[in-house]
TORGUPA-149583 format. One record per residue: residue number from 1; residue in one letter; x, y, z of N, C-alpha, C, O in turn. Coordinates in nm, 2 decimals, padded with zeros to 4 digits. Example, Ala and Ser with C-alpha at 12.3 -4.5 7.8 and 13.67 -1.06 7.14 Angstrom:
# TORGUPA-149583
REC     n   res      n_X      n_Y      n_Z     ca_X     ca_Y     ca_Z      c_X      c_Y      c_Z      o_X      o_Y      o_Z
REC     1     A    01.32   -00.57    00.78    01.23   -00.45    00.78    01.32   -00.33    00.78    01.42   -00.33    00.85
REC     2     S    01.28   -00.22    00.71    01.37   -00.11    00.71    01.29    00.00    00.79    01.34    00.11    00.80
# end
This chain:
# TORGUPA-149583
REC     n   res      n_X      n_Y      n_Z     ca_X     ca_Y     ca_Z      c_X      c_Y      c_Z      o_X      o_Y      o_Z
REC     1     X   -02.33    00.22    01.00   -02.19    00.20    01.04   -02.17    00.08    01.13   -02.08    00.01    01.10
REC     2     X   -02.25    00.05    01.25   -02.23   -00.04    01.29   -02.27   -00.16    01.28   -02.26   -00.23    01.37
REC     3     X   -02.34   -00.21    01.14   -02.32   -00.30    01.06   -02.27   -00.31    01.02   -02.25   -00.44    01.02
REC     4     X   -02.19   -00.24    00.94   -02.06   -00.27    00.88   -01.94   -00.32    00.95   -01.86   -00.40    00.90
REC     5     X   -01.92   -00.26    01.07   -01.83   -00.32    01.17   -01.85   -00.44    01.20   -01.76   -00.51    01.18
REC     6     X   -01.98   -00.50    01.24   -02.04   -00.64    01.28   -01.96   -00.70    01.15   -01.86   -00.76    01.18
REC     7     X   -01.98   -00.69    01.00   -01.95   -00.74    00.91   -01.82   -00.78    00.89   -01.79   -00.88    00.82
REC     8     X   -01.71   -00.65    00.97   -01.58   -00.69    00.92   -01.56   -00.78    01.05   -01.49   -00.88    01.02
REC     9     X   -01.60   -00.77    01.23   -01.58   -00.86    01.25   -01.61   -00.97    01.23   -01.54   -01.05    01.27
REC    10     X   -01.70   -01.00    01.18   -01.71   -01.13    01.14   -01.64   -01.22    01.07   -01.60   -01.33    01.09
REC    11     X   -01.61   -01.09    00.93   -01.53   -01.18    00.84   -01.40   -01.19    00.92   -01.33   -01.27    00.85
REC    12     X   -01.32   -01.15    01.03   -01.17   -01.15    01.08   -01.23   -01.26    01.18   -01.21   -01.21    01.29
REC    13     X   -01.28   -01.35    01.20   -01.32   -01.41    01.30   -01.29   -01.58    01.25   -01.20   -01.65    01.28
REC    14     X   -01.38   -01.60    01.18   -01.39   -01.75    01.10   -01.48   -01.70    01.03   -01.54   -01.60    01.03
REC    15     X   -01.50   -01.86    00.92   -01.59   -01.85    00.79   -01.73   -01.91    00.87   -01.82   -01.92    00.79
REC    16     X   -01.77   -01.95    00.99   -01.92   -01.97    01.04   -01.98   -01.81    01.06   -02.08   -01.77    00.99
REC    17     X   -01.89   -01.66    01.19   -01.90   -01.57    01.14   -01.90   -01.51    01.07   -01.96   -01.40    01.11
REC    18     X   -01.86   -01.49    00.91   -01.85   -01.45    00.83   -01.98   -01.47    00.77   -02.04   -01.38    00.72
REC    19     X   -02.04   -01.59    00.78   -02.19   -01.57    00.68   -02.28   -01.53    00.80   -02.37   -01.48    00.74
REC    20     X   -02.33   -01.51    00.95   -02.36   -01.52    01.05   -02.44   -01.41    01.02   -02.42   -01.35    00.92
REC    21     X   -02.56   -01.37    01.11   -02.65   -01.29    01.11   -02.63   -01.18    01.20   -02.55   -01.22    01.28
REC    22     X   -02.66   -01.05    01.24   -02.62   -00.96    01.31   -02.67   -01.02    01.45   -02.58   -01.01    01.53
REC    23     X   -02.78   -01.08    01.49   -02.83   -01.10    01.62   -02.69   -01.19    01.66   -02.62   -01.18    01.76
REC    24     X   -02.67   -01.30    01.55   -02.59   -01.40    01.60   -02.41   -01.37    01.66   -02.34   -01.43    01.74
REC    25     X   -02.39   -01.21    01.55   -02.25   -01.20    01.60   -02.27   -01.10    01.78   -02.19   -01.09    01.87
REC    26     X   -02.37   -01.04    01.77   -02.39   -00.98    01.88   -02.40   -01.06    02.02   -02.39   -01.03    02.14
REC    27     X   -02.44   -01.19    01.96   -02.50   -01.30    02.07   -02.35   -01.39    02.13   -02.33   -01.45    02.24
REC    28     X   -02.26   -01.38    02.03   -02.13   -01.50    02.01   -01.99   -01.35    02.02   -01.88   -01.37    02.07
REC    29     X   -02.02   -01.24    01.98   -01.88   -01.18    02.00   -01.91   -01.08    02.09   -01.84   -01.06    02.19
REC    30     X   -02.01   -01.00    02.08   -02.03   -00.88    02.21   -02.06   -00.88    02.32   -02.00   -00.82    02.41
REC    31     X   -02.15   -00.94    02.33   -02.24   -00.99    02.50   -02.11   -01.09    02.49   -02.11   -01.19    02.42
REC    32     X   -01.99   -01.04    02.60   -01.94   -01.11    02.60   -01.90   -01.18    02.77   -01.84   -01.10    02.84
REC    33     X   -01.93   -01.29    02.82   -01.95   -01.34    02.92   -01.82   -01.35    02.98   -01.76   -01.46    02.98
REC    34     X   -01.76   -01.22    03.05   -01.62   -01.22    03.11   -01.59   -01.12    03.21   -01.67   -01.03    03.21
REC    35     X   -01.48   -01.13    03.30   -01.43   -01.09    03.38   -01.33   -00.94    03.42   -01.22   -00.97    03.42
REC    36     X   -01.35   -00.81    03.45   -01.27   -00.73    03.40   -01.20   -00.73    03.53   -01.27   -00.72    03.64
REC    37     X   -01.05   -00.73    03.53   -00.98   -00.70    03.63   -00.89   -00.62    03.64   -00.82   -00.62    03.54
REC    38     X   -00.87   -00.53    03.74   -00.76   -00.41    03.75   -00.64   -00.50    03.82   -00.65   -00.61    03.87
REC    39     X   -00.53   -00.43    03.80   -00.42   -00.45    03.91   -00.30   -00.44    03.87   -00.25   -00.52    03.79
REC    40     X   -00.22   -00.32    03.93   -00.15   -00.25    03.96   -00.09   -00.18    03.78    00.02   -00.17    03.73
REC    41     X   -00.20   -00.16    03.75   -00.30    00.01    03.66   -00.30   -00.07    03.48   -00.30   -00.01    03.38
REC    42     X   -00.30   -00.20    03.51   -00.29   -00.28    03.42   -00.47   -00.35    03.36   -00.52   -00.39    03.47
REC    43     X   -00.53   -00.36    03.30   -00.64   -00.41    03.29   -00.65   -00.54    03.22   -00.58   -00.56    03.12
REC    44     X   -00.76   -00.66    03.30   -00.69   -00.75    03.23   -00.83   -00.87    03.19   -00.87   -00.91    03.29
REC    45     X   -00.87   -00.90    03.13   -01.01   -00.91    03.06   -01.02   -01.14    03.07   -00.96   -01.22    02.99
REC    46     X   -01.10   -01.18    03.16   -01.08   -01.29    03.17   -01.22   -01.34    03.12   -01.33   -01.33    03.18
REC    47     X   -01.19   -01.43    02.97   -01.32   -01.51    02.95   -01.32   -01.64    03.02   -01.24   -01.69    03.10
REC    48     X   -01.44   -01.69    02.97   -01.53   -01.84    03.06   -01.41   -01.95    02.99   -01.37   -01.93    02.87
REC    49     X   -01.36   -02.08    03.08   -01.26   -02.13    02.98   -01.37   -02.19    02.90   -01.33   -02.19    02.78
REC    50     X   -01.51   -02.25    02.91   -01.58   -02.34    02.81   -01.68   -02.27    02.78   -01.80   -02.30    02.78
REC    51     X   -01.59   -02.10    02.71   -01.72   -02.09    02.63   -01.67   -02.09    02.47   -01.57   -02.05    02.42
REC    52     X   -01.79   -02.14    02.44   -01.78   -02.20    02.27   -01.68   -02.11    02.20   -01.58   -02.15    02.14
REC    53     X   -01.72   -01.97    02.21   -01.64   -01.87    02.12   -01.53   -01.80    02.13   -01.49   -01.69    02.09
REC    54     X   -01.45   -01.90    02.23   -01.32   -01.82    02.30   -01.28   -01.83    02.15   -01.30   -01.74    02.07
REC    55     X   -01.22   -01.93    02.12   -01.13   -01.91    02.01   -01.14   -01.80    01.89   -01.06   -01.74    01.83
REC    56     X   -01.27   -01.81    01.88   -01.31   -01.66    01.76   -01.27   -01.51    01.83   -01.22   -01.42    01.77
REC    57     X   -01.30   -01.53    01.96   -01.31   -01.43    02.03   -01.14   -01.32    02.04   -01.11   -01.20    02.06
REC    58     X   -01.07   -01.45    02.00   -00.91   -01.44    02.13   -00.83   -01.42    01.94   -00.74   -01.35    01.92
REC    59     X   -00.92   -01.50    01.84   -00.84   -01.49    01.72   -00.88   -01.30    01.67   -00.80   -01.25    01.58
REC    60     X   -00.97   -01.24    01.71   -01.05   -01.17    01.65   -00.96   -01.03    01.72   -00.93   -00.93    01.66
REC    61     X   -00.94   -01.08    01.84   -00.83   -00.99    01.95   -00.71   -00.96    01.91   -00.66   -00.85    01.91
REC    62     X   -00.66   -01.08    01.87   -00.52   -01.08    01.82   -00.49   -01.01    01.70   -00.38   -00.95    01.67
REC    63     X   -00.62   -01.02    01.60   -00.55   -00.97    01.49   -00.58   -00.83    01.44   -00.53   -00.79    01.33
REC    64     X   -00.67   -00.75    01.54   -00.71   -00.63    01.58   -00.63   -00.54    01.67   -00.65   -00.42    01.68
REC    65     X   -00.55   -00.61    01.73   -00.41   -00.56    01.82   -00.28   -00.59    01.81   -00.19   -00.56    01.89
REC    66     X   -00.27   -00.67    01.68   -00.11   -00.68    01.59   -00.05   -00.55    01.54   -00.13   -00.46    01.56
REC    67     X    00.05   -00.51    01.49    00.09   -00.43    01.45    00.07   -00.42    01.32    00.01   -00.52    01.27
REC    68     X    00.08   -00.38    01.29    00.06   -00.37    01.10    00.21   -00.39    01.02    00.32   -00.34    01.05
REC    69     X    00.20   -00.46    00.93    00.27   -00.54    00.83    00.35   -00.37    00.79    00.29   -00.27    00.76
REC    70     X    00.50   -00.41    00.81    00.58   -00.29    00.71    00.56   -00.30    00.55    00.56   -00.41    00.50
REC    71     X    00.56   -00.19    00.47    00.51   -00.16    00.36    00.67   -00.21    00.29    00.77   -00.16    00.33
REC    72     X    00.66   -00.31    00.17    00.77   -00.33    00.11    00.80   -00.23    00.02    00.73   -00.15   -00.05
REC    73     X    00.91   -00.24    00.04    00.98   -00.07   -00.02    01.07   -00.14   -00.22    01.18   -00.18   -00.25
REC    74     X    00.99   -00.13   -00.28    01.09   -00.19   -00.45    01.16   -00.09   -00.49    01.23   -00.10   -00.60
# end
């Protein structure tokens, strides 16, 4: 099962993660080199600005924490 997860992150990330190796997505999206901060009961998660993988990181966030598309109704 948690292969399979590595896999779908991957593919929601970019096409370099997408073909990427499990060491590699664990090395670039989990171990992830950041900041956890509380304050006032809000949690708030600060990555490195120059690390290579923000952008996968922050795309991978976003589209994991959108809402989901309404079902068209014919």
């Amino acid at each position: 099962m948690a292969y399979n997860l590595l896999r779908a992150t991957g593919a929601l990330t970019n096409a370099f993660h997408t073909k990427a190796t499990t060491a590699t997505l664990r090395a670039h999206l989990i171990h992830v080199p950041a900041r956890l901060a509380r304050s006032a009961r809000r949690l708030t998660l600060h990555l490195p600005q120059r690390w290579p993988w923000h952008d996968a990181w922050t795309h991978l966030f976003a589209s994991l924490h959108t809402p989901p598309k309404a079902a068209r109704r014919h």
